[in-house]
C-alpha positions in Angstrom: 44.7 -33.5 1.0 43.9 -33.0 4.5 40.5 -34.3 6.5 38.7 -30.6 6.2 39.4 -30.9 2.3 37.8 -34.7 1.9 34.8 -33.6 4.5 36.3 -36.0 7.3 36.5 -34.9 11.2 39.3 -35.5 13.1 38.3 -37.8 15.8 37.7 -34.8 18.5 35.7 -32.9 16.4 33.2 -35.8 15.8 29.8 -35.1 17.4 28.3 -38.0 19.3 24.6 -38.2 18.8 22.6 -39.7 21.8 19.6 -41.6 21.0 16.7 -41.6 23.5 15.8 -45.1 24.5 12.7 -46.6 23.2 9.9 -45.5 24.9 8.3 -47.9 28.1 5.0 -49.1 28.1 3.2 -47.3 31.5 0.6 -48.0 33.4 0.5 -44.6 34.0 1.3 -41.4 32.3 1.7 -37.7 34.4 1.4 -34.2 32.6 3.1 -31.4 34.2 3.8 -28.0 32.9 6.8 -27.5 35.6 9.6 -29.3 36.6 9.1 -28.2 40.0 5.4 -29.7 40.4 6.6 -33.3 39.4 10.3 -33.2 41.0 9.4 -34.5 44.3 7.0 -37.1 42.9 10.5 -38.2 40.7 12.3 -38.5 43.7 10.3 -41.2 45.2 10.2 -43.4 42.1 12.4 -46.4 41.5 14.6 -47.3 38.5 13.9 -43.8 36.8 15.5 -42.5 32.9 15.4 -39.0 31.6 15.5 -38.3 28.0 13.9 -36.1 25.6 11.3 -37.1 23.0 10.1 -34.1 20.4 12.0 -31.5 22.5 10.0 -32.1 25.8 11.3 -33.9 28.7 10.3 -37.6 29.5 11.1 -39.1 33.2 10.5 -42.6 33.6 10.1 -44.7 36.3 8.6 -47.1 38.6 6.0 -46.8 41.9 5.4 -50.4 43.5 4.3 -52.7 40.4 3.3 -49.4 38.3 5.3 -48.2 35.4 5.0 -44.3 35.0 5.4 -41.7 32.3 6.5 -38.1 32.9 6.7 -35.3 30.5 6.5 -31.8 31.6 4.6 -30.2 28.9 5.4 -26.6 29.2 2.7 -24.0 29.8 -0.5 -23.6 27.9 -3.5 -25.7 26.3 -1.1 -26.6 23.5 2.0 -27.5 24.8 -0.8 -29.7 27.3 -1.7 -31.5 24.4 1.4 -32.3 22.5 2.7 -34.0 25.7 -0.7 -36.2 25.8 -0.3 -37.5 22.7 3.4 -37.7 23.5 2.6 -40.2 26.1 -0.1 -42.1 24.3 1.7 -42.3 20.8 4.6 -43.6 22.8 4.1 -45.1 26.2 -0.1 -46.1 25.6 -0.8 -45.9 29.7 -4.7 -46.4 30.8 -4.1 -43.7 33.0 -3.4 -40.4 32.1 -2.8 -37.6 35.2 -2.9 -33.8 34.9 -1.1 -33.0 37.5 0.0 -29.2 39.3 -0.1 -26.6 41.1 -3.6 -24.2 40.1 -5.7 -21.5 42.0 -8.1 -21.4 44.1 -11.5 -19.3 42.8 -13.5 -21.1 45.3 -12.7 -18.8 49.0 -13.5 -22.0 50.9 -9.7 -23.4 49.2 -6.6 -22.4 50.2 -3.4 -22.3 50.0 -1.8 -26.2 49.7 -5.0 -27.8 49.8 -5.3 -31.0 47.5 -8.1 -30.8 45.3 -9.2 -34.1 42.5 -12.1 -32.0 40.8 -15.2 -34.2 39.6 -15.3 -32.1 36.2 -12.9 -30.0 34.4 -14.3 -27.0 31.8 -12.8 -24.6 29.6 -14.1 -21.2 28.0 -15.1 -22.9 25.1 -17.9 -24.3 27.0 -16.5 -28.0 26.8 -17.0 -30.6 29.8 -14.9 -33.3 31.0 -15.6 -35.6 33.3 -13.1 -36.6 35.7 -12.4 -40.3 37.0 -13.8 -41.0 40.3 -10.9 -42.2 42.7 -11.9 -43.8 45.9 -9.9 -44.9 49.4 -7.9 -41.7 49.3 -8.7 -40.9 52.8 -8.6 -37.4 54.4 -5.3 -36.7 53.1 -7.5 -34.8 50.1 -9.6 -32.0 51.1 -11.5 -31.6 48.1 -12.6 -34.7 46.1 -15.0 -32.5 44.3 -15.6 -29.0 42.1 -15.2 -27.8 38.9 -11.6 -27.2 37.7 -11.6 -24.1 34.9 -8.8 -23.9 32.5 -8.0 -20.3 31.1 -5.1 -19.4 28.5 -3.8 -16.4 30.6 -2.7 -16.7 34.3 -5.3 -15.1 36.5 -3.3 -12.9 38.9 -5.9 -10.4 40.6 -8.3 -11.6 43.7 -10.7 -9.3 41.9 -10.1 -11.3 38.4 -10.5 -14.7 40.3 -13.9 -14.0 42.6 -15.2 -12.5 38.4 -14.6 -16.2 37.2 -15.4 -18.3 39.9 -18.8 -16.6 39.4 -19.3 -16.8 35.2 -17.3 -20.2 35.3 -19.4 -21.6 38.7 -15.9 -23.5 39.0 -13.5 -24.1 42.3 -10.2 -23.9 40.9 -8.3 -22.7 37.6 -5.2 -24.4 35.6 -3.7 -23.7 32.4 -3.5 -27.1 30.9 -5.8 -29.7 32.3 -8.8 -29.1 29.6 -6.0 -29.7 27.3 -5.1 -32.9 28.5 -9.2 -34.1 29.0 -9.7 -33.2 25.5 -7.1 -35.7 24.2 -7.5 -38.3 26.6 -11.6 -38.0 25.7 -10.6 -38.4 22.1 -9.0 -41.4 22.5 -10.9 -42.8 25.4 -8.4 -43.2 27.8 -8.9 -42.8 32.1 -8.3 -39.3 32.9 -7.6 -37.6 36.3 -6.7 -34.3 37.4 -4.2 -33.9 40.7 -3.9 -30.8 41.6 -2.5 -28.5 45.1 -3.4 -24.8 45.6 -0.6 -22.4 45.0 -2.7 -19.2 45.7 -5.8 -18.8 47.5 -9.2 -16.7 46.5 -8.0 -13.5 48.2 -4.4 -13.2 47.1 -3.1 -11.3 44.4 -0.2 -12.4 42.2 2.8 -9.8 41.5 1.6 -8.6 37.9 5.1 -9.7 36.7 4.5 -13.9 36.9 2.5 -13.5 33.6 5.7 -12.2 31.4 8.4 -13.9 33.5 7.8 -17.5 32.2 8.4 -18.6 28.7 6.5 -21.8 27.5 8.7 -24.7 28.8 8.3 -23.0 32.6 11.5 -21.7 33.1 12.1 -18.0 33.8 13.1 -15.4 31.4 16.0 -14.2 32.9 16.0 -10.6 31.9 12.3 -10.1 32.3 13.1 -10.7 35.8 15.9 -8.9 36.0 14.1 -5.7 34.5 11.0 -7.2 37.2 13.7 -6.1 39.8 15.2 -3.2 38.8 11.3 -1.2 38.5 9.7 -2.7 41.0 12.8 -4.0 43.7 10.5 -5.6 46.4 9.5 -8.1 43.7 12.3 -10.3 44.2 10.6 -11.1 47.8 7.6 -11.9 46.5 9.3 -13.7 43.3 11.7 -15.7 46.6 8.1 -16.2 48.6 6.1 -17.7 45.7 9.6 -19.8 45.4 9.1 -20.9 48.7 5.7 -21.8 48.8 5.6 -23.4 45.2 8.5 -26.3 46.6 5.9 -26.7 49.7 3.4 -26.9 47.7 5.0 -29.6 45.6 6.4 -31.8 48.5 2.0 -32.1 49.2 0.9 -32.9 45.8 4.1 -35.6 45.7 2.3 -37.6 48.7 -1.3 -37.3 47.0 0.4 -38.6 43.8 1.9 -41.6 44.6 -1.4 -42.2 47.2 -2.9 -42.2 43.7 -0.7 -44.5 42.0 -1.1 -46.8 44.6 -5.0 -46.8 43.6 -5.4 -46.0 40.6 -7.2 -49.3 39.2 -5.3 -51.0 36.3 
């Protein structure tokens, strides 16, 4: 009788299943919803492991005598707080960090300008606090404001000038409420890091808002269909490319200048 008939494998046909290591405790645990806004910050830590936990990415690694947790969440409220509880359930830091690129509501921001907001809202009408940070230095150009979180991307200057004046907020995300929320719950530190990807007077090409799917990456024939009705997107798709890596390189310095304060 041969191995198919008895339910063996032949040794090649065998799958090996990888285990993620047991989880780190961290001083500190990041929430992203990109790889791109954390990748740079990755590259400066020490010692780091990738592996996935509940189907989302976890990066850790070390900054000076700090232990830190990565997972990049995805995009959305939801897939914000499933990656919070991730890290707490797992790595219990007493720090948590929502950290990314957002836009600017407030015309006095602009474009790769560092923002930690004193208060982060939602529609909903919920307040969070934010953890003051001090001994930052200039390197931040906004160490206050009001940091809005909405469930759609908010592409139109006109759209953004309409909620900066309902939400009286600076800047909008689409997960840091999320993360607030969970970290309020359970009474751990929260922070939001954020840089400026668009400015107040900038519209967005009206494609961004179908073109990701919720883990960040891009659907590729929703872009390819982007191109083919409208074919000057692809420069604006290749200039939003370009500035979102600048604007990462920035928020990378302010993160570890964080981790290197961040109180334990």
């Amino acid at each position: 009788m041969g191995p198919h008939a008895t339910g063996e494998r032949r040794p090649e046909e065998r799958v090996e299943r990888i285990v993620a290591p047991a989880p780190v405790p961290a001083d500190v645990g990041i929430v992203a919803a990109l790889p791109l806004e954390v990748g740079d910050l990755v590259d400066r830590l020490g010692k780091v492991r990738k592996y996935h936990a509940a189907t989302l990415p976890v990066i850790e690694g070390e900054h000076h005598d700090k232990i830190v947790a990565i997972v990049i969440a995805g995009v959305g409220r939801a897939a914000a707080r499933q990656a919070t509880e991730l890290l707490l359930a797992g790595h219990r830091p007493s720090w948590i960090i929502a950290a990314g690129f957002a836009g600017a509501l407030d015309p006095a921001m602009g474009r790769n300008d560092l923002v930690l907001p004193a208060e982060v809202i939602d529609l909903e009408g919920r307040r969070f606090p934010v953890e003051p940070l001090e001994s930052l230095g200039p390197v931040v150009q906004h160490a206050r404001g009001r940091l809005v979180t909405v469930d759609r991307p908010v592409l139109e200057a006109q759209a953004k000038a309409e909620l900066h004046r309902t939400a009286q907020a600076n800047l909008v995300d689409m997960e840091s409420s999320a993360v607030a929320a969970v970290c309020a719950e359970r009474l751990v530190r929260f922070l939001a890091v954020r840089v400026i990807s668009d400015d107040a007077q900038s519209d967005l090409p009206p494609e961004i808002a179908t073109l990701l799917t919720r883990s960040g990456s891009y659907r590729v024939g929703a872009a390819v269909r982007a191109i083919w009705n409208r074919p000057s997107s692809l420069k604006d798709f290749w200039t939003l490319h370009e500035r979102a890596i600048e604007a990462a390189d920035r928020l990378a310095k302010l993160l570890t200048r964080c981790l290197d304060h961040l109180p334990r």
